[in-house]
C-alpha positions, 0 to 999 in steps of 0.5 A, spaced: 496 507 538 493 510 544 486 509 545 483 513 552 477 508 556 472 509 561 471 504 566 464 501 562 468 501 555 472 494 559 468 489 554 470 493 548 477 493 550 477 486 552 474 483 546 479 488 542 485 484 545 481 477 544 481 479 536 487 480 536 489 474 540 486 470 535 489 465 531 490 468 524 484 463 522 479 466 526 480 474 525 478 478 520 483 482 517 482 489 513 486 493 510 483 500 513 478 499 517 475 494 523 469 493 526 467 488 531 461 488 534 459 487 541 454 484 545 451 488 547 449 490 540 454 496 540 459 497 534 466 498 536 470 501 530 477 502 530 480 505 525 487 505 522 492 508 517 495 503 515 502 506 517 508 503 522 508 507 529 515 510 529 520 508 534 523 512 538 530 512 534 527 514 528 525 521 528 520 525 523 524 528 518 528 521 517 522 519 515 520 524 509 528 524 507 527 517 506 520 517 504 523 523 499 530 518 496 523 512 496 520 517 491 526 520 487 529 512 486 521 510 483 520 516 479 528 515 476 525 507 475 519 509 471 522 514 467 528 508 465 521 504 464 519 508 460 525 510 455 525 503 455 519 502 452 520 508 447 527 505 444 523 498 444 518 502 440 523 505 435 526 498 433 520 495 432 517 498 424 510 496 425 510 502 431 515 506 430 512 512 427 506 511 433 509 515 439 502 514 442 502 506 441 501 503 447 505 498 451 502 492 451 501 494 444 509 495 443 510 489 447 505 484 442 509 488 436 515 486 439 514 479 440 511 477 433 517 482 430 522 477 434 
């Protein structure tokens, strides 16, 4: 991340780096936001998306076409889950005629059909 600073910004910009140099045990992570708090009383806040910055190498549609693989390998994963959970379903009587029973329903049934 690229962040543009004028001359008087310098102890936010030193303090910024001193954070990131401290020991894990010192700093404070978030997951979306982090604030650091100056001074002088001001509040500095940085945000971040959370997202890898891309390498050179790496160019945008590389990434949607591996963000679409991603996408279609877990949909086709839940819906093998599912078909699992429906066959599982079907065997065991107790709610087998139930097409809306749940799955830690089906799963309970299944331990105690066992």
């Amino acid at each position: 991340h690229y962040y543009y600073a004028r001359i008087y910004d310098a102890p936010a910009i030193i303090a910024i780096a001193a954070a990131a140099a401290a020991p894990p045990s010192t700093r404070h992570e978030y997951s979306s936001t982090k604030r650091l708090k100056l001074d002088n009383g001001r509040v500095l806040k940085q945000i971040s998306n959370n997202r890898k910055c891309s390498s050179p190498r790496t160019s945008d549609s590389e990434e949607n076409d591996k963000r679409r693989t991603h996408n279609v390998l877990e949909r086709q994963r839940r819906n093998e889950l599912k078909l699992s959970f429906f066959a599982l379903r079907d065997q065991i009587p107790e709610v087998a005629n139930n097409e809306k029973a749940p799955k830690v329903v089906i799963l309970k049934k299944a331990t105690e059909y066992v």
